[in-house]
N, C-alpha and C positions, 0 to 999 in steps of 0.2 A: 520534312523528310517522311515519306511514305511509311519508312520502316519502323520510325517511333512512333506514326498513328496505330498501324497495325500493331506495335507493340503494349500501346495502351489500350486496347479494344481486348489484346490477352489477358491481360492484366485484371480488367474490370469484369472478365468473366472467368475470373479464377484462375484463369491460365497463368499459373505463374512462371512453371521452366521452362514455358514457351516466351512469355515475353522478355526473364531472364536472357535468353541466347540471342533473342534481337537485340536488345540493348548491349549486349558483352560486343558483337559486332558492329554497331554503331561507334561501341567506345575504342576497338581498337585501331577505326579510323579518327575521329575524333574523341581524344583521353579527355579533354577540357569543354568539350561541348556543356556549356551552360544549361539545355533543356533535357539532355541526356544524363547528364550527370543527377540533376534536380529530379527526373524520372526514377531513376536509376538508385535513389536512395530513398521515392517513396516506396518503393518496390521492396528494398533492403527491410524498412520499417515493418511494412507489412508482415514479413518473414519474422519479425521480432529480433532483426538484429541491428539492433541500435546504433552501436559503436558503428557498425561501416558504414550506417544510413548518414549519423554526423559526417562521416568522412566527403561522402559524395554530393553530401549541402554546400560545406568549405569550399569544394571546388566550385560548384555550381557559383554559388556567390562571387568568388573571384570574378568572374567573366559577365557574372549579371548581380554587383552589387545591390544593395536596397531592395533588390524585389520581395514584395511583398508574401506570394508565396510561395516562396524558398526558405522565407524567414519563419514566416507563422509554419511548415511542416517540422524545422528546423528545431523549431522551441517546442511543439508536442512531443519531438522523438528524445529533445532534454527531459522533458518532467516526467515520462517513460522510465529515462537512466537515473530518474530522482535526483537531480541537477538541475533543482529550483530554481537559484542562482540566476544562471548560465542562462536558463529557462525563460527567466524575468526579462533579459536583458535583449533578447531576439524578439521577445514582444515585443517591448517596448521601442523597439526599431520598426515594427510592422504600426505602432500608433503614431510614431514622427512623421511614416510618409501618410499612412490613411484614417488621423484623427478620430474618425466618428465609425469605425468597423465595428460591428457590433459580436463578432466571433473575436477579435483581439481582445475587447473588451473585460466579454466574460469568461475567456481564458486566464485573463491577465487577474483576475476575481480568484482564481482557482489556484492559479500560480502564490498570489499570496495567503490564501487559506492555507497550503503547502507548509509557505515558511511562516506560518503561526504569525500572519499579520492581519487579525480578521475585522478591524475597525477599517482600513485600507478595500479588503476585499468585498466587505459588505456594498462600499461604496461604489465599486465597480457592477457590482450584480443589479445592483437599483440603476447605475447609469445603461447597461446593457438593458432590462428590465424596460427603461424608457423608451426605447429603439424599437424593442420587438418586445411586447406587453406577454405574448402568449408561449412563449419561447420555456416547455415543459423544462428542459434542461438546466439553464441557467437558474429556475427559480426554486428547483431541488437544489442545486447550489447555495441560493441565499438563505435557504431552510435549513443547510445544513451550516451553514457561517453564524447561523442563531444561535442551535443547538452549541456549537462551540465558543460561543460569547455566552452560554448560559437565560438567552429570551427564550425559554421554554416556550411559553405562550405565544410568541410569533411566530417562532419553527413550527409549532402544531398548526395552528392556520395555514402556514405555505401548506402544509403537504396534506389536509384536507382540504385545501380547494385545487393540489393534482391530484388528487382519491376521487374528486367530484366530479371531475373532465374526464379523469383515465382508473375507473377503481382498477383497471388490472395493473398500476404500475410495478414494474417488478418491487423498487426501494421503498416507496413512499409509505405502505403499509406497517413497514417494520420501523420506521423511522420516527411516524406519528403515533405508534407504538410506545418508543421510546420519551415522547417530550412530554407523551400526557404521562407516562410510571414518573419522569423529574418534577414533574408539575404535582404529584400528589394528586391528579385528577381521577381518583378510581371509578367514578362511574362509565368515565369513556374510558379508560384503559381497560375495564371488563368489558366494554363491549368489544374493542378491539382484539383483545381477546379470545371473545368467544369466536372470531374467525380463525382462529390460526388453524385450526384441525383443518376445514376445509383448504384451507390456503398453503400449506405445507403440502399438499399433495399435489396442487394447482398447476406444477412446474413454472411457475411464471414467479410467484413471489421469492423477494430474498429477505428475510428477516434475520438480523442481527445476532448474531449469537447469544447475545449479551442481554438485547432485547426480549427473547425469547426465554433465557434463563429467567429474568426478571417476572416472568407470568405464568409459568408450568414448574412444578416439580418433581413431575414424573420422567424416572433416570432413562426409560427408553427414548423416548420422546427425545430428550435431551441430546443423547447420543445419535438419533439420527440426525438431528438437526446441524450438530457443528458436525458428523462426515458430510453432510450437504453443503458445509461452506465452502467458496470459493479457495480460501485458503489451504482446505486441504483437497479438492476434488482440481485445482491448478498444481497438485504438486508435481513437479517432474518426475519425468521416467529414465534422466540419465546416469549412467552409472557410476557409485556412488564415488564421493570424492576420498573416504579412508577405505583402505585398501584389505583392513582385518589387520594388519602386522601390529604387534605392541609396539608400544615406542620406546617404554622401559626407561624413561626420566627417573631422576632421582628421587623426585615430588611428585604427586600427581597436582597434574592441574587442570583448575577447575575453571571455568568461565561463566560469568552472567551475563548476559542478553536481554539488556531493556531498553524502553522507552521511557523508564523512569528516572534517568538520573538529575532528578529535580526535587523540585518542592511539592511530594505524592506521598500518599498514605506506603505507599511500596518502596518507597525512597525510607522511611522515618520506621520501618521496621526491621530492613535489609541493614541500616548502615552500622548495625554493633554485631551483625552476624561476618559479615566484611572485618572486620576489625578483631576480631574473637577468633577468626580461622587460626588453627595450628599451621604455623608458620615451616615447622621443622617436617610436616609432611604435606601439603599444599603450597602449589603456587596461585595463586588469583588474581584471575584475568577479567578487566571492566570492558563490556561491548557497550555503548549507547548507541541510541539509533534517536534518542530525540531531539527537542532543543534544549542549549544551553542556556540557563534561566538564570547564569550567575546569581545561582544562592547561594548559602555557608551547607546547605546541606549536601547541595552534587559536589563542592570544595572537598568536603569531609570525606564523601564517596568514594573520590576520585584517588583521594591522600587514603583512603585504606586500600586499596586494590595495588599487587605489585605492580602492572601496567594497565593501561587504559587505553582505549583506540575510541576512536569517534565515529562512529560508522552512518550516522545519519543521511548522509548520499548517496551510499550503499545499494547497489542492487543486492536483490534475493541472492543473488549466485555469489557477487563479490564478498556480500559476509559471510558464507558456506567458507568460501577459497579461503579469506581470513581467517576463521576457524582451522582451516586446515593446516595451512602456514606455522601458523601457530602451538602445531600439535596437540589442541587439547585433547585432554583425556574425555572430561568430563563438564557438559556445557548444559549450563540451567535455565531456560528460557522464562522470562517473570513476564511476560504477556498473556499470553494464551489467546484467545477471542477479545482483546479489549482494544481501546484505541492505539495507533500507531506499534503495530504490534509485527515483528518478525519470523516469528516462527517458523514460518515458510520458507526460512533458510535452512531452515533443518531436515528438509524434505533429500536437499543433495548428501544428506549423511555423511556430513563433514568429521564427527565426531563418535569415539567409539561405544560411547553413552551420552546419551540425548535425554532431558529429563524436562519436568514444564512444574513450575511451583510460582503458590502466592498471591501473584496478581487475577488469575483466573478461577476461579473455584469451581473445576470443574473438567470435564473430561476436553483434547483438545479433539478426538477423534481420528487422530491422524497417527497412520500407522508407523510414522518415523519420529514417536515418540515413544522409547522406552519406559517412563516410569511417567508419572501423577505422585509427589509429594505433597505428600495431606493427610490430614488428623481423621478420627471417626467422626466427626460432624460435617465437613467436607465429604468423606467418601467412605461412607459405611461401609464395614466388611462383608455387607449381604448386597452391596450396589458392587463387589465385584466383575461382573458380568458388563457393566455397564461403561 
């Protein structure tokens, strides 16, 4: 059809509301067209709307089951909705029909890094790895599937020899940052180091928040660095989800927001403060967003909190909504800059007080945080400012 070439010629050069109204007229002659619909939701994708992009795979597949890429678009626009799962399982339908892909592959690597299966994913990244040896992407990947299996020392190699090919990568600087401060390596961690001033201005580098705390302790510094992270410079600009109205509950209630409800130094200091809350003026609310590790310590967690939700497939927006639903008063976020960390749902100011304590020691930068809970050695009364 002429009109979904010219629709995809818009498309690839940005034209979006223009290939948008080609396709809407392709669809309203044909609603089930297989290539239009397939189009039609990578188009949706692009726009970052997930949900309707799934919707126009479904059909598309109906009329062109198995196809390969309908499936592999299919299963990036899940791990997008953080629907790892789901994610997993569209791959692995793009390896039944084309075995040796080497973009399934190292997806399929990423997909289980996701769901904290990094002995599995490692193995994908070396069998991708063997396919296409120079494949920058994939082998930040298995550099970072180290760093999470705790091989300091191999995760630094991967990402000194991408610093070697590409020193301007944007990640790899802050990453090989990070494996030589776990390695105790301080001679190359001070040399790494001593780039960051130039490299924080670079616009090209992202280093870590966490990384970065780790090698400066100067509070300016500091504070420019985490308003530069993605997490807060992605925050939306839509209007917000509490409205100002008090809600005027009998209790207030309070909610926590981690990734910790496991077997974590954050878990084994939270779980008697959970326990200990005044019951007669607090309700408390458990958000996880991580994996379940079936301990006795997330057990315990879960058993002090008066309800508990699972949010770990959670988009940003949907734990905000959740919040909202929920009416909390008052939502304590225990991440801040650290791994598997939410924050960014706080951005939709779900809540009529937004606070960040504990797991982060340190400022998140992000102006849809109300408060920083912390002592004088966390946050001196003269690092106000900061």
């Amino acid at each position: 059809m002429g009109s979904s070439r010219k629709a995809i010629a818009f498309q690839k050069q940005g034209e979006l509301a223009q290939a948008e109204n080609l396709y809407q007229q392709l669809l309203a002659t044909y609603p089930q067209h297989g290539v239009v619909t397939h189009l039609m939701g990578v188009l949706r994708a692009h726009q970052e709307r997930h949900d309707e992009a799934m919707s126009f795979f479904r059909i598309s597949l109906k009329t062109k089951p198995g196809d390969p890429a309908v499936l592999m678009d299919a299963s990036n626009t899940l791990r997008k909705l953080e629907r790892f799962d789901e994610a997993l399982r569209y791959i692995d339908a793009v390896l039944a029909v084309r075995p040796g892909n080497f973009e399934a592959i190292s997806n399929r690597g990423n997909l289980l890094r996701d769901l904290m299966r990094p002995v599995e994913a490692l193995a994908c990244f070396d069998a991708a790895l063997a396919i296409t040896p120079q494949d920058v992407a994939t082998r930040f990947s298995r550099g970072a599937i180290l760093q999470q299996m705790r091989r300091f020392d191999e995760a630094l190699g991967e990402f000194e020899r991408i610093l070697a090919a590409d020193p301007n990568h944007a990640q790899a600087f802050g990453e090989a940052l990070w494996s030589a401060v776990n390695l105790c390596d301080w001679v190359r961690a001070a040399q790494l180091a001593a780039e960051i001033p130039a490299r924080m201005n670079d616009g090209v580098t992202e280093i870590p928040t966490l990384s970065f705390m780790s090698c400066c302790s100067d509070p300016a510094l500091l504070l420019q660095r985490a308003k530069s992270s993605k997490l807060v410079t992605a925050a939306t600009e839509s209007a917000p989800l509490w409205s100002g109205k008090a809600y005027g509950h009998d209790k207030i209630r309070v909610a926590y927001l981690s990734y910790d409800f496991r077997v974590h130094p954050v878990a084994f200091q939270l779980t008697q403060v959970l326990e200990t809350h005044d019951r007669a003026r607090f309700e408390i609310i458990g958000l996880g967003s991580g994996p379940d590790d079936r301990s006795e310590i997330r057990a315990r967690m879960i058993g002090a909190v008066d309800q508990f939700h699972n949010v770990r497939t959670f988009s940003f927006r949907r734990i905000a909504e959740t919040l909202r639903a929920l009416e909390v008063d008052i939502v304590v976020d225990l991440n801040g800059h650290t791994d598997g960390t939410r924050f960014s749902s706080l951005a939709f100011r779900p809540c009529p007080v937004q606070a960040t304590w504990l797991g982060y020691p340190g400022t998140t930068g992000a102006d849809f945080i109300d408060y920083l809970i912390a002592d004088p050695i966390v946050a001196p009364l003269s690092h106000q400012e900061f």
